[in-house]
Biotite code that builds the C-alpha atoms (Angstrom):
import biotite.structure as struc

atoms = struc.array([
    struc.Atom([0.000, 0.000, 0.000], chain_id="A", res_id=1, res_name="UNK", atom_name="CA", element="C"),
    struc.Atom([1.021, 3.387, -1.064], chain_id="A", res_id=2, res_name="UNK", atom_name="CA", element="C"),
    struc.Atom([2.232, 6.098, 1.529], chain_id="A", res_id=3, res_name="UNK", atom_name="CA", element="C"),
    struc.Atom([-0.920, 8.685, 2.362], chain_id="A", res_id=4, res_name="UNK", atom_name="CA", element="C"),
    struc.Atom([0.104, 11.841, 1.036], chain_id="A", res_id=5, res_name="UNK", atom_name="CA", element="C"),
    struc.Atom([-2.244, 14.249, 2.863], chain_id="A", res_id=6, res_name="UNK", atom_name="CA", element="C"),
    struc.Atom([-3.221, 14.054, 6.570], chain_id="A", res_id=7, res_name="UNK", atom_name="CA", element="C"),
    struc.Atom([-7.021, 16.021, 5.460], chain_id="A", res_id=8, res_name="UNK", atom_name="CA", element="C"),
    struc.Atom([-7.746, 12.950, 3.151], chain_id="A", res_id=9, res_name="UNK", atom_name="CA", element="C"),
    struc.Atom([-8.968, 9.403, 3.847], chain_id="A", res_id=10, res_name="UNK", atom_name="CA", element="C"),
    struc.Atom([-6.956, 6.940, 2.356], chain_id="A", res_id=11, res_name="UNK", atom_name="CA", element="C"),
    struc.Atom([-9.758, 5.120, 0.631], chain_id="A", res_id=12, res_name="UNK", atom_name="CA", element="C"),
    struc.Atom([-10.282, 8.506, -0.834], chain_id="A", res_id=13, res_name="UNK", atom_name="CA", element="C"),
    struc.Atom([-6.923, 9.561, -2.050], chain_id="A", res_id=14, res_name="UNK", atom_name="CA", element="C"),
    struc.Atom([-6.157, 6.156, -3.297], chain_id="A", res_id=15, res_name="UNK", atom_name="CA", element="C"),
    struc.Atom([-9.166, 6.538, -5.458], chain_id="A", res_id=16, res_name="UNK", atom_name="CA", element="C"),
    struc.Atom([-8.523, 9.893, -6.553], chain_id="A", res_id=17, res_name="UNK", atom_name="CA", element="C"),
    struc.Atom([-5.028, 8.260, -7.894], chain_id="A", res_id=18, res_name="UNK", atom_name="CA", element="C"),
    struc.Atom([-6.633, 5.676, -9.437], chain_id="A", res_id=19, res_name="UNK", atom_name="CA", element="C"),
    struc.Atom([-8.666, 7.719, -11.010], chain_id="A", res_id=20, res_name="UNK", atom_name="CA", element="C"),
    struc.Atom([-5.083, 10.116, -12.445], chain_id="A", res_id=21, res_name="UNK", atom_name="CA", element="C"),
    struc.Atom([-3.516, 7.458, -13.739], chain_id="A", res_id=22, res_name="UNK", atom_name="CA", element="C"),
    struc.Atom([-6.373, 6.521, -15.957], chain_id="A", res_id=23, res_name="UNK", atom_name="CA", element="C"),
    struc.Atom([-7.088, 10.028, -17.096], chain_id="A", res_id=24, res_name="UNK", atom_name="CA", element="C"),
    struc.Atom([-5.729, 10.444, -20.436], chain_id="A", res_id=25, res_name="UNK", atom_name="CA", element="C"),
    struc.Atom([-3.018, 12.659, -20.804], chain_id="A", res_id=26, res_name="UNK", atom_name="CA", element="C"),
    struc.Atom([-4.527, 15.442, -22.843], chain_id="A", res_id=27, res_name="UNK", atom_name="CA", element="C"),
    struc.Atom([-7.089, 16.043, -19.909], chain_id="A", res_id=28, res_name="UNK", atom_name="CA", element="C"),
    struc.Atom([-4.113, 15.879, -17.512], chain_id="A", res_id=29, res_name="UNK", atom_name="CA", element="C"),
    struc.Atom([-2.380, 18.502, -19.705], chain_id="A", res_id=30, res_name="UNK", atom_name="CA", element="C"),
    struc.Atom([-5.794, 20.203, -19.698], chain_id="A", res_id=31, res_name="UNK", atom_name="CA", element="C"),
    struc.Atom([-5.792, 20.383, -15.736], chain_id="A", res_id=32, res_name="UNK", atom_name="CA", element="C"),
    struc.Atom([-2.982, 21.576, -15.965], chain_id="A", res_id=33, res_name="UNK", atom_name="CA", element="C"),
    struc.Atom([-2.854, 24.614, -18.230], chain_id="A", res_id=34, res_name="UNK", atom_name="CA", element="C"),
    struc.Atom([-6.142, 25.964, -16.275], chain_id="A", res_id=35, res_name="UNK", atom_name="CA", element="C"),
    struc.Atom([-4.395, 25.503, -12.777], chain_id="A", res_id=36, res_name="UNK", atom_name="CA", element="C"),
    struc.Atom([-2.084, 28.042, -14.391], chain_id="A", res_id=37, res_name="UNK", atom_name="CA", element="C"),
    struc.Atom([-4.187, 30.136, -15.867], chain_id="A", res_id=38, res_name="UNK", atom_name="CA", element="C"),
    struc.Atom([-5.576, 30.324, -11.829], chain_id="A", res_id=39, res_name="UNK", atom_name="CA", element="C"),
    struc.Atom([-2.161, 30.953, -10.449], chain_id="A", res_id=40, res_name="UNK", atom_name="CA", element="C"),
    struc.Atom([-1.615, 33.927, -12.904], chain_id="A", res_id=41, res_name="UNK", atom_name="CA", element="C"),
    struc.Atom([-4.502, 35.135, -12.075], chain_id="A", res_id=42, res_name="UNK", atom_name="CA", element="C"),
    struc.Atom([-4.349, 35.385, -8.610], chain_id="A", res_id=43, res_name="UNK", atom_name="CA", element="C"),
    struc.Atom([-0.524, 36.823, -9.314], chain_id="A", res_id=44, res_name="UNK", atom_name="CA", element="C"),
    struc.Atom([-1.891, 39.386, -11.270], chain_id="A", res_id=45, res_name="UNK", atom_name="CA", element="C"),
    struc.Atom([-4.828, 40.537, -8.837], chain_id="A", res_id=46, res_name="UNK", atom_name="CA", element="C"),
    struc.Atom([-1.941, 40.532, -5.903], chain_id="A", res_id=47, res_name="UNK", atom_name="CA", element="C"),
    struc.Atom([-0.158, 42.794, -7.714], chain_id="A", res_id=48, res_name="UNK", atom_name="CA", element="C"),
    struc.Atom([-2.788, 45.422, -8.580], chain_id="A", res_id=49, res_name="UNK", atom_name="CA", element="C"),
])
């Protein structure tokens, strides 16, 4: 069994949400991705101002 990664998860839970990453293809990954970023700027940009 795989190390639990966050303390706020249950371990059922997280290895599920894995499971479920490692079978999402890797254009959605890349997907996930690219609007995580888009967030981060974002929230860069409205710091700054």
């Amino acid at each position: 069994m795989m190390t639990q990664l966050f303390s706020d998860t249950h371990p059922k839970m997280e290895a599920l949400q894995i499971e479920l990453i490692r079978r999402m293809p890797a254009w959605k990954k890349i997907s996930i991705v690219d609007g995580l970023n888009e967030t981060v700027k974002a929230l860069a940009i409205s710091g700054i101002k």
